[in-house]
C-alpha positions as CSV (number, residue, x, y, z in Angstrom):
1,X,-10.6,-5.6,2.6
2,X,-7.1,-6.8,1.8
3,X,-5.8,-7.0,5.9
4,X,-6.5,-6.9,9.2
5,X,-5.3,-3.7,9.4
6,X,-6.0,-0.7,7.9
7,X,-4.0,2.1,6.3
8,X,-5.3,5.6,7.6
9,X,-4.7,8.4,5.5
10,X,-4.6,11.4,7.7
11,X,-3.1,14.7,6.7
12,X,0.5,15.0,8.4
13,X,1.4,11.4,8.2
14,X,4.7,11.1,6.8
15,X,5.3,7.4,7.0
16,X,3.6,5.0,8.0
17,X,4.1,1.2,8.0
18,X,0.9,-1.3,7.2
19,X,1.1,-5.2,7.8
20,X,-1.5,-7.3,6.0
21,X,-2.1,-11.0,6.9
22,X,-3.6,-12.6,3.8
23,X,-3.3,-16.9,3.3
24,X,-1.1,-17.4,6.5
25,X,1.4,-15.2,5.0
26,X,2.4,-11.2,6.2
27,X,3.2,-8.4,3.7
28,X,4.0,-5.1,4.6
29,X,3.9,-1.6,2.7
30,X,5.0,1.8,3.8
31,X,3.0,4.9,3.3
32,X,4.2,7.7,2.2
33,X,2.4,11.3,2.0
34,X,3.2,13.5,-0.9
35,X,1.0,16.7,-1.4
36,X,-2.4,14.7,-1.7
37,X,-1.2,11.5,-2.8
38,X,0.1,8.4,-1.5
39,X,2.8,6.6,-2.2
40,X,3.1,3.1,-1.4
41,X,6.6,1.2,-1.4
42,X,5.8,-2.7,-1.3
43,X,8.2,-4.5,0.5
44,X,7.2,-8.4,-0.6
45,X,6.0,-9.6,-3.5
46,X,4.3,-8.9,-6.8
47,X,1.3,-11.0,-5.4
48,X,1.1,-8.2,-2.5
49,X,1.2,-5.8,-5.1
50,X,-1.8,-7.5,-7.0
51,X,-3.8,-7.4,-3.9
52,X,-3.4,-4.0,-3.3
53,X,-3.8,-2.8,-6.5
54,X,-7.3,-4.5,-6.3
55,X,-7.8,-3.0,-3.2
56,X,-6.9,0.5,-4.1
57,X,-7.6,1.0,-7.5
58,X,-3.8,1.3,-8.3
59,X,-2.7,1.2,-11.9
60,X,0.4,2.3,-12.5
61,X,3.1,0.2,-11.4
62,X,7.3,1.5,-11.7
63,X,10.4,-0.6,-9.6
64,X,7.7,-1.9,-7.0
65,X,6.4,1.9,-6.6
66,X,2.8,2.7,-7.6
67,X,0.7,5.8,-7.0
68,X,-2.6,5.5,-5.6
69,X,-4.5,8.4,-7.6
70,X,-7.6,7.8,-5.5
């Protein structure tokens, strides 16, 4: 569990903004639906991007963009 919230992944969500609270510090990503994937802009920092590559099982990484193939 990266935050203390989650990111739901319902059919029909278009975009939806996540806030993660990890070391005293806030990151944010927004969710994107497209077809069956998700797309996930980060917002912050590389080290929020490490976190929820481990999270999700991310692996390709392009301008802050990843895809999470899952």
């Amino acid at each position: 569990m990266v935050g203390q919230n989650d990111v739901r992944r319902r059919t029909g969500e278009t975009a939806t903004m996540a806030s993660y609270t990890y070391a005293g510090r806030v990151y944010k990503a927004t969710m994107r639906k497209q077809a069956t994937t998700a797309r996930f802009l980060c917002v912050e920092t590389t080290f929020f991007q490490a976190l929820v590559k481990e999270a999700w099982g991310c692996s390709t990484f392009k301008d802050q963009n990843f895809i999470d193939s899952r």
